[in-house]
C-alpha positions in Angstrom: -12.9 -10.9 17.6 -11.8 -12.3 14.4 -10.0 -16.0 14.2 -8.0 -17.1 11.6 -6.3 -20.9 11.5 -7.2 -21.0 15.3 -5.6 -18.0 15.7 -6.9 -14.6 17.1 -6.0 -12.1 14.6 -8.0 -9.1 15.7 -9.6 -8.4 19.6 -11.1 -5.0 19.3 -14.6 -3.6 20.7 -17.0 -2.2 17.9 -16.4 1.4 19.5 -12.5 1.7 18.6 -12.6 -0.2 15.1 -13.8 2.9 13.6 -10.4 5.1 15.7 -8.2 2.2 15.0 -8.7 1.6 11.3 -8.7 4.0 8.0 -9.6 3.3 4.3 -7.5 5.4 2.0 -8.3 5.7 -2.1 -4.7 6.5 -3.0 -4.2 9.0 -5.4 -1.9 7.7 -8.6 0.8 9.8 -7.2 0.8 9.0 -3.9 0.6 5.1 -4.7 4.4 4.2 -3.6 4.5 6.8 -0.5 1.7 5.0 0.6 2.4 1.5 -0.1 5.4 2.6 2.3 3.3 2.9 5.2 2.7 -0.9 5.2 -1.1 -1.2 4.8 -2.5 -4.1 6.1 -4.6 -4.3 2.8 -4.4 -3.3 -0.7 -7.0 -3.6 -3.4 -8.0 -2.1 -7.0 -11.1 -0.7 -7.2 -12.2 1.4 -10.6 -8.9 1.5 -11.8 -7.2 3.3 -8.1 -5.4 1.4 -5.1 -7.7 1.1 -1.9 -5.5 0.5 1.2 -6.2 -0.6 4.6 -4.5 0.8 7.2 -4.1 -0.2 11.3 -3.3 2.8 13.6 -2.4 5.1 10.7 -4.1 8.8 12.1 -6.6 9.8 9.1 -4.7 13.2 9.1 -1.5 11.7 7.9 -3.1 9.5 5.2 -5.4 12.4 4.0 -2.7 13.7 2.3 -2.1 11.0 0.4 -5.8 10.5 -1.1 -9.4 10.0 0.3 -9.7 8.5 3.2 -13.0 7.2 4.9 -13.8 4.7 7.8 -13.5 1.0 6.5 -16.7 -1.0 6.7 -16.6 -4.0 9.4 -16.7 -6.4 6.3 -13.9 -4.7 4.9 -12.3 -5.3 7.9 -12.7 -8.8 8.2 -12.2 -9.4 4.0 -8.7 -8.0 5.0 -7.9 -10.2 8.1 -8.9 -13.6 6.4 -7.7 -12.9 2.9 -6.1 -16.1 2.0 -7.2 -18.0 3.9 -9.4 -19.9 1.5 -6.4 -20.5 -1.3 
């Protein structure tokens, strides 16, 4: 369970975060066709967009670029980010 503002932003057991949520290292080509499947987070790492996506299916994505399973911190970095600003 993650708050945010008093809020619940995400109620999810441990077992289905790793079903419900996919990391995808876009390729440069693939950077607008993703972006169009609304990722809940997007981030530059070593020079290549990382996205965060809810309920995507890791099929779908992998043709866009590399896709893994998000770590829980990642997760949560993506659910509070701004909250702090």
């Amino acid at each position: 369970m993650f708050i945010r503002g008093g809020q619940l932003t995400l109620v999810s057991s441990m077992e289905t975060l790793g079903e419900r949520f996919v990391e995808l290292q876009v390729s440069p080509e693939h950077v607008a066709a993703a972006q169009a499947l609304k990722p809940i987070d997007e981030r530059q790492s070593f020079g290549k967009s990382v996205m965060l996506f809810d309920g995507m299916p890791q099929a779908q994505l992998s043709t866009l670029g590399e896709t893994r399973h998000p770590s829980l911190a990642d997760i949560f970095g993506a659910h509070m980010k701004g909250i702090y600003t």
